[in-house]
Every structure is written in C-alpha cells, then in structure tokens.
C-alpha angles and dihedrals in degrees: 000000000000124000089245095048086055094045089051085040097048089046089052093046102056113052087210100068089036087067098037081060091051094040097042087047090046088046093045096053092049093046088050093049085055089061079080102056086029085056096225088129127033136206126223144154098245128344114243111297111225099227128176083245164345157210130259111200119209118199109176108183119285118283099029122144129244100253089057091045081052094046085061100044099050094050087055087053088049095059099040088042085069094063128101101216096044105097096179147336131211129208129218106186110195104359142058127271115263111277114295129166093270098046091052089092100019095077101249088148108063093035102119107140138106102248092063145093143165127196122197114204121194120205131211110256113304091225096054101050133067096233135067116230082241093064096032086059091046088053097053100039103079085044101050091044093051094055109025096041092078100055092075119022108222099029123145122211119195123184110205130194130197100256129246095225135357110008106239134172095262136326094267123029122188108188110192109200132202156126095239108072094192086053089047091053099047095048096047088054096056083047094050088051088044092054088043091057104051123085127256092032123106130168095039111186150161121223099214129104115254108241114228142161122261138156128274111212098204118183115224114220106198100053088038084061090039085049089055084247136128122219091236093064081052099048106048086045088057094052078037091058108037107010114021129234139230098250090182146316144270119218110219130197083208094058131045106203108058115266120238128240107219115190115190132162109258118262092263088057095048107040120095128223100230127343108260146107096264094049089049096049100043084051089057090039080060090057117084129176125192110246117208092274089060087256120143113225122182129248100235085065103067092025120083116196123223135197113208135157113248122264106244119206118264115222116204125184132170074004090293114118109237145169116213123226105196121184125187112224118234111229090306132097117283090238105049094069092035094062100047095046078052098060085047091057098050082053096046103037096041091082095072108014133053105238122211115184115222107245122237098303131115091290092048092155095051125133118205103194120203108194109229099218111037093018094231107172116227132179125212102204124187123214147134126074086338100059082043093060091054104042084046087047091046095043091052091045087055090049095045084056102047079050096057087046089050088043100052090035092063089046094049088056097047097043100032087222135100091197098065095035084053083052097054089039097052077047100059093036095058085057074082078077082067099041094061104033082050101063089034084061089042090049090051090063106042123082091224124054108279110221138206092234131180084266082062091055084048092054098046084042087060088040094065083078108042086050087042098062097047089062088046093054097050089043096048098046092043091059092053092055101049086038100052111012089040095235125165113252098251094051098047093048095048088049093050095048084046093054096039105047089086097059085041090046095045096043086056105049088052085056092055093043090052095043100044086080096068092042099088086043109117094216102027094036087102093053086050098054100043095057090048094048101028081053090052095047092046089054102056085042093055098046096041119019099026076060098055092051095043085061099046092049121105102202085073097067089045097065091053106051083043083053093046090042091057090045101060094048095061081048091059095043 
C-alpha cells in the first residue's frame, strides 16, 4: 500500500479528520473570498500595458491664447526632454495628435482651438529598457504637474497611455446629467473636488468649457453708411486687426490642395496693454479707415462694444444634456475609489438633494438627485474602463455559470446522480483557492500590483474542466473497483486516488509548463497564473477533499448494492 493510499485511507477512516479536511477546505475558500474586501488581491480590467509610448494632453482655460498654451506646453518638454528613455516628442498646438488608438475615443480628432496641446512622446524599445511606460508615466506626473501647472492657473495636465484592452474615455466617467445647465455645472464641480480628493485618482477633469466675459466688437450699420463706409471694410479691418485673414493662395507642385496667405498685424500690434473696455476702445479709436470723400474715420465710432458672458458647448447623450468628469486611476483598481468617492458624494450631496440608488441592473452605481426645493431632477451616471470591467466581469461570470449548468447537466446524464455530479462540480469550483492565493503570491513578487484581471476569469473558466476530469476520473475508477472487484468503499476510493495521482500529477505539471510562459506577460499574466495556481489547487482538491465526499455519498453505495442485486439474479436463473 502507497503512502498516499494509507494517507486517503487514514483520513476515511477517522470522521474527525473527515471532517478537518471539510472544515480546513471551507475555511480555506472563504479565506481566500476576503482577499477581495481585505484588498490583498485587486481586481481590475486589464493590468498597465508597457507601450513604446504615450500622449500628454494640455488643456490651458478657455479662452487662452496660443502663446500661453505654448508656454505650457514647452515647460512639460522640457521635463520629459531630460529623460533617457525618452528618443523624440512631437507637438500639436492647437490641435490633437493624428488618430491613435487612445484618442479614438478621447476626442484627439475634433481638438482645434487655442487653449490645447497634445504631446506625443516616443520611448526607447520596451524590450530593451527596465521600466514600463506605465511606471515611467506614474513617476513624471507628479513632476510635470508640480512645475508646469503655474504657469498657467486653471490648466489642466493628462497623461495618457496606449490601453491594454478597449480604448475608453477614462478609466472613470462620471456623466452628470440634467436640464439645468447652471445646476449641472454646479454639481459636476463638487464632484470634481470629491474625486480630487480621494486616493488612487489623478487627472481629474471636466469636460466642460469655462464660461468667461469677453468683448463683442458689433458693427453698426447705420453709422458705418452715414460714415461713407461699407461693413465689409470694417469687418476685414477688425480680423485684420485681432485675428488675421487669408488675403489669397499659393499653388504648389508639392501640394496638392492651394496654400493660404494669412496676413495678420504683428504681436506687438495686437496685444493689448490690460483687458479691459478703455484699452479696447482706445485700440479701435487707433484704427482708422478712408471713407468715399477721402476722409479717415475712426474705427470706435461705427463699432459698438459689447460685454457677454462666452457660449459654452452643450453635450447631449441618450437626448439628456450632460457634462463628463473623467479621473485616471493611479496603479490601483478602477472600483475601490469609486466606491469610496461615491459614498462621499451620497454625504455631501444629501443636504440639498433627495438621493435614490440604481438596483442591481447594468447602471448598478448610479445616483438619481431630486432637488429638494425646486424638485430638478439629475442623474450621476458611471461609465469608462470602470463600467468595462464590470460588464466584462459580469459577462465572464454568466458564461462560468452556464458552464457550470452545461458541466453538472452532462454528469447528470452520464452518472444518472446528482449527488456525484454535485461532488465533481464543488471540486472543480474550489480551484477558484488557487485562482486568488495565486495572484496574492504573484502580487508579493512584482513591483507593480498584480491584478485578477478578465484574462484571470478566463483562466479559472478553462480550469472547470481540467478539475472536472480529475474527479471523473477517481469516481469512475472507484466504481469499477467496488463493482467488479467487490471492494469497500473506503478501500476502493483510497486505491483509486492512490493509482490515479500520477496521471493527475503529470497532467498538471503540463499545464504549468505550458502556462509559465504567459505568466511575465503584462496582459495575459492573469490567465498564466490562474491556470498554475488553479491546477495546483485542483489537484489537492481532487486527491483529499473529492475523496472525503466521495465516502460520505450515498449514491456511491447505491450503485453497489444495485450492482450486487443484478448479479445474483443472473445467479438464480
């Protein structure tokens, strides 16, 4: 008798250790489920994605000009120029950077104004260099923020990277939806200063324009035909004057579309001393323009100067108007400080709105507001990575299921018992042991968090029937041997476990050998280390604790007596 076949049989023999081995494994799969709340192990989509470069995304406040846009823009190259790793950058002033996968959805595209940038940074081979672009962009941030930041108040600085997965707008969104724009955007400002001020969130935005005063310059027709004038003399004098105008165009061999001729007054000309009325008047009262009779009239007196306040850009979505906060995570899973900026916002917002939580649907974070004076109605929507990782968790936890249907339905079939084919599925679910130690171990030897990652579902979802088949084949075997070799069921079961641990044992450790390969990739490292340490798991299950539930079914016994009955029938005919 093997060491192992007196070990099973010891252990079925005794119904205290029957029960040790229940109540440790029990103890061992709940243990294991606590990892999540205890955050030893995180969830997350997808873990960083080590790239050869990425984006960094200038927003100076609306209505900036160019040369402070610039001003920004040049301090953060100076920063990332200093870098080793770093081979070039590129700058887009004023505009986005041509289409690349993040900016897909980010909005590069449609970016022409004044008060953007874009920066495209390209790395050194990723294959040839110590740290990940993901790290490489958590250590400059702070950096680049701390110096670049002043130059400008109200400036906005996003470090993008090149995703892992699905390209989304950030990785939260919070969408804040409403008819009354002024509420909207008081709301989405409190929630911008609540998400700043929980940990694990960086780059935190709203994409909305800032509203601000300027000067209409209005050209009033009536004195302009009493002047002798024509509004289109004081019209292009005005673009001539602030803005610049295309005067004509250039053909080119070397292009095929006609070049434009832009005249514009020089910066001196243009600038204005201070921002205010006076200056502005006393800049027309400088501009003169020749009527029909030869006669210069100045430009203040057919020009009527207006203050407003700026048009800001509406956002609709679903046919609800909106404004997007988006916030970048830091190295740490997209729900943890969500959840904790959303408890924030149910203290904070409570004083002056009525607060109704979304059930358990598709939009499970979701916070519908009732003001409680004027009873305006608001909406604070989730989305982005975040609302990915749980639709993808979600999705993979409907097909592991069905997978488990499809599993104990076929079993059922085959063995004609619930009770065994309960016994092979409980086997193959408590792999999930393995699953979670085994990225807690992972995470104890990166330098980065090590997440359990969609990649990781997908792991323990392959594992149900690698698991499954070890049970098969201990149940199956010991049938055979108490069916047609008369065995006890003790014995029987602690022989089989014994024969068939080398086929268990060989068939794991082709699994890890296979699988040690996808464990140092940075997207598929999840999948890797699920299968080591699910297999692992599986295979103590199947040898010790299958076993004990094997001996305690009933469903066994019933095969046997069934077996003996039918045997001494065909005796007695």
């Amino acid at each position: 008798m093997s060491g192992l076949q007196k070990l099973v049989y010891t252990i079925l023999d005794s119904k205290t250790k029957k029960t040790l081995v229940i109540v440790l494994t029990a103890v061992a799969f709940f243990a294991s489920l606590l990892m999540f709340p205890s955050k030893l192990v995180l969830a997350k989509m997808l873990p960083g994605k080590s790239d050869n470069t990425f984006s960094v995304y200038i927003d100076t406040p609306t209505g900036s000009s160019i040369e402070q846009t610039k001003v920004v823009s040049q301090c953060v190259i100076s920063i990332l120029s200093d870098e080793n790793e770093v081979k070039n950058l590129e700058l887009f002033l004023g505009q986005g950077i041509p289409l690349d996968y993040a900016g897909l959805v980010k909005g590069s595209g449609m970016k022409h104004t004044e008060n953007v940038a874009e920066i495209s940074v390209n790395l050194t081979d990723k294959h040839s260099r110590t740290e990940p672009s993901f790290l490489m962009v958590q250590r400059l941030r702070p950096i680049v923020k701390n110096k670049c930041l002043p130059m400008v108040k109200g400036t906005n600085i996003k470090f993008v990277e090149q995703p892992a997965g699905p390209p989304t707008l950030a990785s939260i969104v919070l969408e804040v939806h409403g008819d009354n724009l002024n509420k909207i955007r008081e709301i989405s400002k409190e929630a911008a200063n609540i998400l700043a001020d929980t940990k694990g969130l960086v780059d935190i935005d709203i994409m909305a324009d800032d509203i601000f005063e300027k000067y209409e310059l209005i050209p009033d027709k009536e004195k302009i035909t009493r002047s002798g004038l024509s509004v289109e003399q004081v019209n292009n004098i005005l673009y001539l004057a602030f803005e610049g105008m295309v005067i004509a165009h250039k053909n080119s061999k070397n292009v095929p579309d006609q070049i434009p001729m832009f005249l514009v007054l020089d910066k001196s000309s243009r600038r204005l001393a201070s921002s205010n009325e006076d200056t502005l008047r006393s800049k027309l009262s400088s501009l003169n323009l020749m009527n029909q009779k030869g006669m210069m009239v100045p430009l203040n007196e057919v020009v009527t100067i207006r203050k407003v306040k700026s048009n800001p850009m509406i956002m609709h979505k679903d046919l609800s108007r909106m404004i997007n906060l988006i916030a970048e995570t830091d190295m740490v899973s997209q729900v943890y400080p969500l959840l904790e900026a959303r408890d924030v916002m149910l203290e904070k917002f409570a004083d002056k709105y009525d607060i109704e939580k979304a059930g358990f649907t598709t939009y499970m974070f979701d916070l519908y507001l009732t003001d409680k004076k004027t009873g305006e109605k608001f909406l604070l929507r989730w989305d982005g990575e975040m609302k990915v990782t749980l639709d993808t968790f979600r999705d993979l936890g409907g097909a592991f299921i069905a997978a488990l249907i499809m599993i104990f339905l076929l079993l059922v079939i085959y063995y004609k018992s619930f009770a065994i084919s309960g016994i092979i599925l409980l086997g193959s679910f408590l792999s999930l042991i393995g699953v979670i130690v085994g990225h807690w171990v992972a995470n104890l030897f990166t330098s980065e968090t090590f997440f359990l990652t969609a990649t990781s579902l997908i792991g323990f979802i392959a594992l149900m029937g690698i698991s499954s088949r070890n049970s098969l084949l201990l149940i199956d075997f010991a049938k055979s041997l108490m069916e047609f070799h008369g065995m006890k069921k003790k014995e029987a079961i602690a022989i089989a476990t014994a024969t068939r641990a080398k086929p268990i044992a060989l068939t794991a450790v082709a699994i890890i050998l296979g699988s040690a390969l996808l464990a140092s990739d940075p997207v598929f490292g999840g999948l890797g280390v699920a299968l080591i340490s699910g297999t692992v798991a599986a295979v103590f299950v199947s040898l010790l604790f299958v076993p004990v539930l094997m001996d305690n079914s009933k469903a066994m016994d019933f095969d046997l007596e069934l077996h003996t009955k039918k045997d001494s029938i065909s005796i007695v005919r």
